[in-house]
C-alpha positions as CSV (number, residue, x, y, z in Angstrom):
1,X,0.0,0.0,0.0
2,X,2.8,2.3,0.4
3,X,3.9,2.2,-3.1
4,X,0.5,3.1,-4.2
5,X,0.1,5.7,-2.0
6,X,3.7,7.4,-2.4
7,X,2.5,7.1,-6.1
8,X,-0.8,8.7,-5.7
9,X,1.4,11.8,-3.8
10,X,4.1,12.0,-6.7
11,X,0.6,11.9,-9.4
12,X,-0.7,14.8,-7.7
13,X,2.8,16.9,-6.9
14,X,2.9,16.7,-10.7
15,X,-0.6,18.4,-11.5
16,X,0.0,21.3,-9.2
17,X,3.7,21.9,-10.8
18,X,1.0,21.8,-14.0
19,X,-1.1,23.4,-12.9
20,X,0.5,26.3,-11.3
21,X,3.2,26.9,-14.4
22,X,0.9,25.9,-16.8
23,X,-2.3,28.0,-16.5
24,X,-0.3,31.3,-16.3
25,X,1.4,30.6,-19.5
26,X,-2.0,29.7,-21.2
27,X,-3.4,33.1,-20.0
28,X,-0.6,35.1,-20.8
29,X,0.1,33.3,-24.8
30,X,-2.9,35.2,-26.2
31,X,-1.7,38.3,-24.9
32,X,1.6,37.4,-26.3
33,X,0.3,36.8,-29.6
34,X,-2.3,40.1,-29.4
35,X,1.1,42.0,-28.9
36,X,3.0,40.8,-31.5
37,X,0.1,41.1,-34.0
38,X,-0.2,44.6,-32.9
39,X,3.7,45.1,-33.4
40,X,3.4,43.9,-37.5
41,X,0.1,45.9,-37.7
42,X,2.0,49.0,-36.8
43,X,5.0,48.1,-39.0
44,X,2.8,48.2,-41.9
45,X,1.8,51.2,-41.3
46,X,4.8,52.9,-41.3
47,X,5.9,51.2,-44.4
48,X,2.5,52.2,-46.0
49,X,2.6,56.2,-45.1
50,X,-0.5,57.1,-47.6
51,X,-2.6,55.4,-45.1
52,X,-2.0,57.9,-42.7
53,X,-2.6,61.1,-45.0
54,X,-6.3,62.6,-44.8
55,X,-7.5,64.4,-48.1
56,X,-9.1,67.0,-46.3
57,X,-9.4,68.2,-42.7
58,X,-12.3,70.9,-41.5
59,X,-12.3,72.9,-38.4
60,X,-13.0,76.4,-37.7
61,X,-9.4,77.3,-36.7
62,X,-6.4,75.9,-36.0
63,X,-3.1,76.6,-33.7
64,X,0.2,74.9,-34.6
65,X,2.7,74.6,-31.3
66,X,6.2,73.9,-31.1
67,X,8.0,71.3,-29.2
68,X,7.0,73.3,-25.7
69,X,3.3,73.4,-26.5
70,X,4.0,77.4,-27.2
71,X,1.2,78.3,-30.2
72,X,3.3,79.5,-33.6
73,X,1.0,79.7,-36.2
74,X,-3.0,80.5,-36.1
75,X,-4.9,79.9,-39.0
76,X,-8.8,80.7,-38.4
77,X,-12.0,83.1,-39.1
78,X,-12.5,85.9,-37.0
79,X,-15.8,88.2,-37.2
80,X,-13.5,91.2,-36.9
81,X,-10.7,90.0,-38.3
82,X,-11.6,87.6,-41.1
83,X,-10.2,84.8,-42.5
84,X,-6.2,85.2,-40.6
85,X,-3.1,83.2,-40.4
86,X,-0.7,84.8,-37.6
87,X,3.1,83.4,-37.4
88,X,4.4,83.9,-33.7
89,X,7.6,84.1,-32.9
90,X,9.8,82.0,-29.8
91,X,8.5,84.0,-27.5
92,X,4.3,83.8,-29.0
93,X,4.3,87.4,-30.0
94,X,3.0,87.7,-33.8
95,X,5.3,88.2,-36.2
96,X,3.5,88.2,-39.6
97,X,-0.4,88.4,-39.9
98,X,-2.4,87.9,-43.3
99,X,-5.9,88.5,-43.6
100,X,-8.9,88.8,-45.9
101,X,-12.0,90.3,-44.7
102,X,-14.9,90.4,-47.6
103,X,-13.3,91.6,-50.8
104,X,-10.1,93.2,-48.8
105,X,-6.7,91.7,-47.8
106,X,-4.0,92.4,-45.5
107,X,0.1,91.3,-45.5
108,X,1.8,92.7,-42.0
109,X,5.2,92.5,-40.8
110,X,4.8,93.1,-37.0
111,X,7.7,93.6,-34.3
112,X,7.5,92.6,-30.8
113,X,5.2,94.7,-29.5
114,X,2.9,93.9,-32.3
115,X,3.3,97.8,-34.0
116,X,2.9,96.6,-37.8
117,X,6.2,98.0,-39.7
118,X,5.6,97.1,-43.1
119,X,1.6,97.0,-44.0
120,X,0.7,95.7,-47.5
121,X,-2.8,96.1,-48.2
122,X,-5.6,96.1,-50.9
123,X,-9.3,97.2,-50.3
124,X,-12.3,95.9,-51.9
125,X,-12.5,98.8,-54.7
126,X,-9.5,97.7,-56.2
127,X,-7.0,100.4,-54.6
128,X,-3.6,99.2,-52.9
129,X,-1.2,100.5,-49.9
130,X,2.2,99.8,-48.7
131,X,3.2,101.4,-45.4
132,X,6.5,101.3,-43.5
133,X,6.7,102.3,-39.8
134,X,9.4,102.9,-37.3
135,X,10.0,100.9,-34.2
136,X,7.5,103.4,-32.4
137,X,5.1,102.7,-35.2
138,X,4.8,105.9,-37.0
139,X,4.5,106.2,-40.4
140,X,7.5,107.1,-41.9
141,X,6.5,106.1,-45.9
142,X,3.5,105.6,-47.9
143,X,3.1,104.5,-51.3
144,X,-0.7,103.9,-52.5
145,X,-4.0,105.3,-52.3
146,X,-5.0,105.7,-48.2
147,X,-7.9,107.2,-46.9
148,X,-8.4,110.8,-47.4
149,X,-6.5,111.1,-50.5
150,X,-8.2,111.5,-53.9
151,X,-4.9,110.0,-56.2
152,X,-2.6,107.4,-55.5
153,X,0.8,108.8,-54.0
154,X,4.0,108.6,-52.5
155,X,5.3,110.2,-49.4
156,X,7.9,110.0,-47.1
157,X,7.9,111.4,-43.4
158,X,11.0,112.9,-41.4
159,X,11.3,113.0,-37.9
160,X,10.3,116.3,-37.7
161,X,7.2,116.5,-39.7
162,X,4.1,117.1,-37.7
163,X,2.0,114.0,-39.7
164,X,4.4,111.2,-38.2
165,X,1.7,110.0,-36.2
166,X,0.5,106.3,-35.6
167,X,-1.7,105.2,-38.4
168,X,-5.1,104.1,-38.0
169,X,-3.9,100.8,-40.5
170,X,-1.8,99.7,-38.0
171,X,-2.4,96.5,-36.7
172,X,-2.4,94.5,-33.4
173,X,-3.6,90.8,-34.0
């Protein structure tokens, strides 16, 4: 009876060594083979790149941000404003701002505290304006037709002349 019982111990031993390494391993080879079919999935994908382009996107407005989540560019429609794309700088000041509002459209070069130094504009009658500005934002050239003038011109402003004042064109996105 001994043998049969030290057998009977040794049987059952064996089926909780089984059991105990074995049902683990069951559970954990379907994850195994989820992963790796989830590893050549994603390989494909970057071999195949056209599956990752969209033909078109829509949204209202979009920010671009650089690598510290600072916004650099704004595209988007503003009541005010228009349609406007604004390129910021490092620092998230704006640098360049286009615009169209109705049948107009705007080009400005801005510095850093947003005074637009060069302004390239056309209105919705057809005439157009380039001004240049000074770091305090006064005009000191105009070449176009602006409001208040009859013909196209051309003048240029001194530092002494009484008209160097900010212009109403000047614009702070």
């Amino acid at each position: 009876m001994d043998h049969v019982e030290a057998r009977l111990r040794r049987l059952e031993r064996e089926r909780t060594v089984v059991r105990l390494l074995g049902l683990p391993f069951l559970c954990v080879l379907p994850l195994l083979f989820l992963l790796a079919g989830a590893g050549s999935d994603q390989g494909s994908m970057k071999r195949d790149k056209s599956a990752a382009i969209v033909d078109k996107l829509v949204a209202r407005s979009l920010v671009l941000v650089d690598e510290s989540n600072r916004p650099r560019i704004n595209l988007g429609i503003d009541s005010s404003v228009g349609a406007h794309m604004f390129l910021r700088g490092e620092d998230g000041s704006p640098m360049l701002a286009l615009a169209a509002y109705n049948s107009s459209g705007s080009i400005a070069v801005l510095d850093r505290e947003g005074h637009a130094i060069a302004f390239l504009t056309a209105s919705g009658s057809g005439q157009g304006l380039l001004r240049l500005a000074d770091a305090a934002g006064r005009t000191i050239a105009r070449l176009g037709q602006w409001s208040g003038q009859q013909e196209p011109g051309v003048e240029f402003y001194t530092a002494s002349d009484q008209s160097m004042q900010t212009d109403p064109t000047d614009v702070k996105p």
